[in-house]
C-alpha positions in Angstrom: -12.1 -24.0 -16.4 -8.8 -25.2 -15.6 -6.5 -24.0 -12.7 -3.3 -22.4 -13.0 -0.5 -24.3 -11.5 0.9 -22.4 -8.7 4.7 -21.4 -8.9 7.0 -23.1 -7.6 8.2 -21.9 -3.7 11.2 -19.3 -4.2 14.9 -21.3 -3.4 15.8 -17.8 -2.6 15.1 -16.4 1.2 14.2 -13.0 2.0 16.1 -10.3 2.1 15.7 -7.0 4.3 12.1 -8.1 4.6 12.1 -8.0 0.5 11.0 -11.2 -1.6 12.9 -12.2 -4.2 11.5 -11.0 -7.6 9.6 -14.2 -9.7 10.1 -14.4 -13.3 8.0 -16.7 -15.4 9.5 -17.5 -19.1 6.4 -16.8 -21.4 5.8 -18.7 -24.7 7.6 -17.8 -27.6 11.1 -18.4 -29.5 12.0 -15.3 -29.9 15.0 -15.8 -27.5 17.6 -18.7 -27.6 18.3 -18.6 -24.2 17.4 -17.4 -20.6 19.9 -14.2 -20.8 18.9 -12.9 -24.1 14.9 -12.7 -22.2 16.1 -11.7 -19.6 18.1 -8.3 -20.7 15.2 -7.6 -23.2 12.8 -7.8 -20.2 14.5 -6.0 -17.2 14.8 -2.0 -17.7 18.9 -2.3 -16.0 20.7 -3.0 -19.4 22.8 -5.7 -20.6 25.9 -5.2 -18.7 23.9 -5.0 -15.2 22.0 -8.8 -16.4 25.7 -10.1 -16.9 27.3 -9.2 -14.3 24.5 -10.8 -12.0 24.2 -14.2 -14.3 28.5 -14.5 -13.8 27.9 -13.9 -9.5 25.5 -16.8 -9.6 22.8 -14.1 -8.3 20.0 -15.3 -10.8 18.8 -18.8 -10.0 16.2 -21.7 -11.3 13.8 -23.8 -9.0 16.6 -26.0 -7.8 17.9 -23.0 -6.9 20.8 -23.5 -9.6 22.8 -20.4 -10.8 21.3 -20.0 -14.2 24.4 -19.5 -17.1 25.2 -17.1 -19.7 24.4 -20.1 -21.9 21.1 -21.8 -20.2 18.4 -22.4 -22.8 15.5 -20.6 -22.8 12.6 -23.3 -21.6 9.0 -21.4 -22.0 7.4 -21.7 -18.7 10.4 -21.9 -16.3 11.3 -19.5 -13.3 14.0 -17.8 -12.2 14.7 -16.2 -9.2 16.8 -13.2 -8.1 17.1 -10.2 -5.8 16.3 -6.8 -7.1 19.6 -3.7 -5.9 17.4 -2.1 -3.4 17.3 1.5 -3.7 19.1 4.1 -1.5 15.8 4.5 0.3 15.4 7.7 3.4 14.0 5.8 6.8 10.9 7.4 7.8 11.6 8.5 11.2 8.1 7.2 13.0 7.4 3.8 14.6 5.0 1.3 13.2 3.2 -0.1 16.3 1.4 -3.5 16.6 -1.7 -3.4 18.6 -2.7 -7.4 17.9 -1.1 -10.2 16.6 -2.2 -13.6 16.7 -1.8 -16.9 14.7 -3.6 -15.7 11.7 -3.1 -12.2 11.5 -1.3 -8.9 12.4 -2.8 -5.5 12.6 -0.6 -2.5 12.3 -1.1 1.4 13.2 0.8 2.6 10.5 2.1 6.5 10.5 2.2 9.2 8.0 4.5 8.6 4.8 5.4 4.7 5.2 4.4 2.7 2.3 1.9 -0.5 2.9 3.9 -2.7 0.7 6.9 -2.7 -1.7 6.4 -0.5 -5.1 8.4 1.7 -6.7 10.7 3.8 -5.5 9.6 2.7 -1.8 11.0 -1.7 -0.9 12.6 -2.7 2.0 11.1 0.8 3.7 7.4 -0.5 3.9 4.8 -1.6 6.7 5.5 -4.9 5.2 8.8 -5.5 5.0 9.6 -3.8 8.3 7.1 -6.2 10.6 8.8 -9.3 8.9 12.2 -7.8 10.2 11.0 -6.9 13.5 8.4 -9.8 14.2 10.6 -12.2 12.6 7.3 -13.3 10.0 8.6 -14.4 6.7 5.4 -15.4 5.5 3.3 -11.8 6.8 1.6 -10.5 3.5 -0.8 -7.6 3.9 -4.3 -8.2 3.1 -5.0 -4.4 1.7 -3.4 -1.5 1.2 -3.4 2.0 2.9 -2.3 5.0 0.8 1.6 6.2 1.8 0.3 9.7 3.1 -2.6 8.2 5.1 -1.8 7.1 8.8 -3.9 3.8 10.4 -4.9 0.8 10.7 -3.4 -1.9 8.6 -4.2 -5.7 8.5 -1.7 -8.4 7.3 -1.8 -12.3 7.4 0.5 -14.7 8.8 -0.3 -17.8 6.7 -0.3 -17.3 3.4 -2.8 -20.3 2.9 -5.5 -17.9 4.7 -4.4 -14.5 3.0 -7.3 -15.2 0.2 -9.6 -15.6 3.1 -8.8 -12.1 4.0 -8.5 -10.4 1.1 -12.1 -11.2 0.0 -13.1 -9.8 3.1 -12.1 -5.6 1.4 -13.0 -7.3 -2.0 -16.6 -8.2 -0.9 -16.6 -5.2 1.3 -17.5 -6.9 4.6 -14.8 -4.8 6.3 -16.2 -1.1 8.1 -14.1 1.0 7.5 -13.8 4.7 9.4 -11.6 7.0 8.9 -10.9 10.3 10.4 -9.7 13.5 9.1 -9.3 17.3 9.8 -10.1 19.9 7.1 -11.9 23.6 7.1 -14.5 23.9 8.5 -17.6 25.3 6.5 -21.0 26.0 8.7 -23.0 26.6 5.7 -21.8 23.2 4.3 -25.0 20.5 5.5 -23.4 17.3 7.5 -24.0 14.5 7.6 -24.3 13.4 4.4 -23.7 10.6 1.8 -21.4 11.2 -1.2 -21.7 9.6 -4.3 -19.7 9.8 -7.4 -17.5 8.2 -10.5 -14.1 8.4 -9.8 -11.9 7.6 -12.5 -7.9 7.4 -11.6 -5.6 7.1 -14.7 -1.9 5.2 -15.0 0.9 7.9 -14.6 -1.5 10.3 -13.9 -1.3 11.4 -9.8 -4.8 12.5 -9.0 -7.9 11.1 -9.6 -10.8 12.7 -11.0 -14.6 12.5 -11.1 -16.4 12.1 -14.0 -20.0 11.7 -15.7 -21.8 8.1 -15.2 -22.6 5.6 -12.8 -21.5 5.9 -9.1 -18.7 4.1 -8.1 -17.7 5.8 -4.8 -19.8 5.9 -1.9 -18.9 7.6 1.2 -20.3 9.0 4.6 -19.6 12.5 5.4 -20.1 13.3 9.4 -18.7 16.2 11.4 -17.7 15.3 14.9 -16.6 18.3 15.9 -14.9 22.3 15.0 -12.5 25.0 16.6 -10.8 27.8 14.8 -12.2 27.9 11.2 -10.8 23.4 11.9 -13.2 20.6 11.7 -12.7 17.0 13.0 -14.4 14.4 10.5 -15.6 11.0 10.2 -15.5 9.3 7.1 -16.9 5.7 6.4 -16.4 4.6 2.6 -18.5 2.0 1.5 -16.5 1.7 -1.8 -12.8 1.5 -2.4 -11.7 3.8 -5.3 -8.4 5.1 -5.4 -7.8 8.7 -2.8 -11.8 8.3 -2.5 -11.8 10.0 0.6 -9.8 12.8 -0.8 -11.3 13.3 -3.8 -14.7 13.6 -2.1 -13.5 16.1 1.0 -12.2 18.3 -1.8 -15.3 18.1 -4.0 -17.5 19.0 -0.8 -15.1 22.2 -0.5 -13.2 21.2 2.7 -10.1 19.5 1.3 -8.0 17.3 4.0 -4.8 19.4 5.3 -2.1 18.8 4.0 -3.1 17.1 0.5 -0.3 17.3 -2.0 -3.1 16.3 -4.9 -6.6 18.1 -4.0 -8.0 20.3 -4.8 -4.3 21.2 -6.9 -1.5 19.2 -7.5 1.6 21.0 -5.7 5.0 20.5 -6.7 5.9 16.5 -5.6 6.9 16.1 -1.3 11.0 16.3 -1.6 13.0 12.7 -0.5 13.2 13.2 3.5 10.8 16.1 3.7 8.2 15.0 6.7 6.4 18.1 7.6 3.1 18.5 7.7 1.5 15.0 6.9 -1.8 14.9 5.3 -4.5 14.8 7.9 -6.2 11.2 7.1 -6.1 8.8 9.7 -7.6 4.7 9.2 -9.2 4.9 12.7 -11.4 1.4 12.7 -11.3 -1.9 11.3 -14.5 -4.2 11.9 -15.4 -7.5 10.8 -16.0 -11.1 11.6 -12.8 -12.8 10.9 -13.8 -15.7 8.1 -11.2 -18.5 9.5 -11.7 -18.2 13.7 -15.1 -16.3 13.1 -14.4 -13.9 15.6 -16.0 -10.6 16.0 -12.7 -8.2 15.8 -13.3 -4.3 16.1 -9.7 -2.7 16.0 -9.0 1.1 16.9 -6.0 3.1 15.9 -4.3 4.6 18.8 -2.5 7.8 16.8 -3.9 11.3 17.0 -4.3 13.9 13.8 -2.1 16.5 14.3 -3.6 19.0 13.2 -6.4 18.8 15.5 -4.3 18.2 18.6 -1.7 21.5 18.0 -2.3 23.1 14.4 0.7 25.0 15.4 3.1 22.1 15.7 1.6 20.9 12.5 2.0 23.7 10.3 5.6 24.4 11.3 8.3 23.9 9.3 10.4 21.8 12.1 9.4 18.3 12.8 
């Protein structure tokens, strides 16, 4: 099997924390040059692809303005930088609790995105530790939903991300998380969830269906007050709002879940009240390049559990 030639490295730096978007010409001739791809590729219209080819803001490897006129060559790249959106800063600090030469580990809050996509870019876990710790080359080695608070793990080199990533792929990672939902004494704890999950494009929640488990998690409760309970939850699988899905299916859905048991009307732009009470609380593993035993512990608290009151109100 033959490798892939990697790209090129982008002529274009950073900006905001933001890479540069990559575009590979694909095979074909249905285009006579590099523009006429290019407007029937990117969703912003002619005009917008014109104006940035005449500012000199789309560039080749040699980082060379590409022209209104460049030939289109199957197989080259281009480089440019995408008009970031009018995005809302969410008010909450992202803290750092280690950093070393090969990786960073983040406690992230409520409502900040891992990594750029969508709607959310230079307002990410990602892109705001490369501003702040000054590490172009930081990539995140998994991803933690936008509503879920913890612990998230990024690499400094990208030569050793792959290294990482394999570690969530293969699943030699523990993962706990903790949440706070109702509290049901008839409901038998602990106990082991399994289930297909199935999680459509465009559709927001997931859903399980009939068929071979592919979601495993640990149910445990640690402890309850006032109708509350405080849980642990250790996946052993990695489908899409697995947690969630399962806490709703058991009867005790997570507070604050915009998804589960019933999608509610979409969270409005800015709106930061009462955050969905999921929290990455560990990270453990043997770190595959220094071999190192790490067990990392988020330092945030749940809300919910500390003052319901201040959670459920309607000021932050």
């Amino acid at each position: 099997m033959r490798r892939r030639t990697p790209p090129p490295p982008s002529p274009l730096p950073q900006r905001d924390g933001v890479d540069p978007v990559r575009v590979r010409l694909p095979p074909g001739d249905g285009w006579a040059t590099v523009r006429d791809h290019l407007v029937a590729r990117l969703p912003v219209g002619a005009e917008v692809v014109d104006g940035m080819l005449e500012a000199g803001r789309i560039v080749d490897a040699d980082g060379r303005p590409v022209r209104r006129d460049s030939v289109y060559v199957p197989g080259m790249f281009v480089w440019f930088h995408r008009e970031l959106p009018e995005e809302e800063r969410v008010p909450f600090t992202i803290d750092v609790i280690h950093r070393d030469d090969h990786l960073v580990v983040a406690d992230k809050p409520h409502f900040l995105a891992t990594t750029p996509r969508g709607s959310h870019i230079a307002e990410t876990a990602l892109a705001r530790l490369r501003r702040e710790l000054d590490i172009p080359t930081l990539g995140a080695a998994h991803r933690l939903d936008r509503l879920t608070a913890g612990l998230v793990m990024f690499t400094v080199r990208p030569e050793e991300r792959g290294a990482y990533q394999s570690l969530f792929r293969d699943r030699r990672v523990t993962k706990e998380y903790e949440a706070v939902a109702p509290y049901d004494p008839t409901l038998p704890l602990p106990r082991t969830v399994r289930s297909r999950i199935v999680k459509e494009r465009g559709v927001l929640a997931a859903c399980e269906v009939e068929g071979e488990p592919n979601a495993v998690s640990r149910v445990e409760l640690l402890e309850h007050r006032g109708g509350l309970g405080r849980y642990r939850l250790t996946p052993s699988t990695g489908q899409t709002h697995q947690l969630r899905v399962h806490m709703s299916a058991l009867g005790v859905p997570i507070l604050g879940d915009p998804l589960y048991p019933v999608v509610t009307d979409p969270v409005p732009v800015g709106d930061f009240r009462c955050p969905l009470q999921l929290l990455a609380r560990v990270l453990e593993f043997t770190d595959p390049v220094t071999g190192c035993e790490h067990r990392f512990v988020s330092r945030r608290a749940l809300k919910a559990w500390v003052s319901y009151g201040k959670w459920a109100s309607p000021d932050i």
